[in-house]
N, C-alpha and C positions, 0 to 999 in steps of 0.2 A: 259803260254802255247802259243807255237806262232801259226799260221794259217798258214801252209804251206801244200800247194795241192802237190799233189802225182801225177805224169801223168801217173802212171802208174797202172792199177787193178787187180789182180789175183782172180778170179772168175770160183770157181767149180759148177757145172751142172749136177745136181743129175737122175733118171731117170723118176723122177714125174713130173721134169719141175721146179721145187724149184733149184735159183741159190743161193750162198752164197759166201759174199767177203769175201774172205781169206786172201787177204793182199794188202798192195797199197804200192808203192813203188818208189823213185825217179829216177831210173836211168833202163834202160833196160836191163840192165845185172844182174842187182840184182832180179828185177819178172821176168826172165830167169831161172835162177838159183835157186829161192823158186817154179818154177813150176817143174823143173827136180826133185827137194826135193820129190814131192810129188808125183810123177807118182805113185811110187808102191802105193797107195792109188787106184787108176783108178779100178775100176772091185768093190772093197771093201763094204761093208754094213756099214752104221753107227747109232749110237746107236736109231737113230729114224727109224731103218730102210730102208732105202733111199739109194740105190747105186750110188756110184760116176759112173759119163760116162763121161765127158769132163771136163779139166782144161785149161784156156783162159786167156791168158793175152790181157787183152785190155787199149787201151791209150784211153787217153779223154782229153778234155781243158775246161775250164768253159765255158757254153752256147753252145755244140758242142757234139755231140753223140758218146760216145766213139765206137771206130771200132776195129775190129779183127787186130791185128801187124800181119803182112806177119811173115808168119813160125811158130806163135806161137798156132795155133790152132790145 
């Protein structure tokens, strides 16, 4: 298994404040595209309860805080 870092996180934002990565991905047009996947989700209840209210792709580097990608929030 190799150790390859994702620069990229797709992280939904429930409306208790619980986020959850939904996927991490190498290239920015691919966590572009699994966030558009998932829009119709936004508004939705899930099986805990918990409504989705934002999905955010955010970039990060090791040692370095990932930040909000212009456009993507």
């Amino acid at each position: 298994m190799s150790n390859t870092k994702f620069p990229y996180t797709l992280v939904f934002t429930y409306d208790d404040g619980d986020q959850f990565i939904a996927g991490e991905y190498g290239a920015l047009r691919d966590a572009l595209q699994a966030k558009i996947r998932c829009k119709h989700e936004i508004g939705q209840t899930d099986i805990c309860g918990r409504v989705l209210e934002v999905i955010t792709v955010l970039k990060g580097e090791e040692n370095e805080k990932p930040e909000c990608y212009e456009g993507s929030c």
